[in-house]
C-alpha positions, 0 to 999 in steps of 0.5 A, spaced: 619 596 454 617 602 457 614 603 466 610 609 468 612 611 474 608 614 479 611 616 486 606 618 491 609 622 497 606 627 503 612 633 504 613 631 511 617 625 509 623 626 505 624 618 502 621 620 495 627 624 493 632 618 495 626 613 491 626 617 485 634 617 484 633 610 485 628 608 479 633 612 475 639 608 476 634 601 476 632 603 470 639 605 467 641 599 470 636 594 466 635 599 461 627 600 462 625 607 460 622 610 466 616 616 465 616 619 473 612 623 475 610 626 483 604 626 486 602 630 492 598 627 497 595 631 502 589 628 505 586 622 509 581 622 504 586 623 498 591 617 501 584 611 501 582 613 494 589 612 491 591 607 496 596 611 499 600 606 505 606 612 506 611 616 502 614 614 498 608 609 494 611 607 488 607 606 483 609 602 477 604 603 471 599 603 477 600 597 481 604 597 488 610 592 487 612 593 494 604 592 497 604 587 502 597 585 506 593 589 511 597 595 509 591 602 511 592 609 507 596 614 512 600 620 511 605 617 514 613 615 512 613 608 509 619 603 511 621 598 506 624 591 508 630 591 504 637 586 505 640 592 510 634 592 514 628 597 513 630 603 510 625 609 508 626 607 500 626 600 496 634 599 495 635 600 487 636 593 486 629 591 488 626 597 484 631 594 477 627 587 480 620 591 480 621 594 474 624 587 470 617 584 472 612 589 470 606 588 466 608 590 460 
């Protein structure tokens, strides 16, 4: 099983380098091939059309596994709730549960 990886991020929040480490060790960890690649994005505009509800954004073959409801587009950080509290970045045990249930 293969996952493209798409981490959307905006250079003023530096969570994205800490949520690419992570999808490497989920992906070691359940043995799912990863293809990451960056995305900058650097305007409002850019944020609605990709859907873009803070950095970092993962995109797992195109969908947001960590969507929730009611979520705008922002240049802003993204938090994401994790067993630790909200954290910059989903946990690497979340990212292996995301990756085990992408669409193949």
């Amino acid at each position: 099983m293969s996952v493209d990886v798409t981490v959307l991020y905006f250079d003023g929040c530096p969570s994205w380098q800490t949520a690419i480490e992570r999808l490497h060790a989920a992906a070691d960890r359940t043995g799912v091939a990863v293809q990451v690649s960056t995305q900058a994005v650097e305007t409002t505009e850019d944020a609605e059309r990709l859907g873009f509800t803070g950095s970092p954004t993962i995109l797992l073959d195109g969908t947001d596994p960590f969507a929730q409801p009611g979520e705008i587009s922002a240049l802003a950080c993204r938090v994401y709730a994790t067993p630790d509290g909200l954290a910059g970045s989903p946990t690497v045990d979340q990212l292996a549960d995301a990756l085990t249930r992408a669409p193949i």
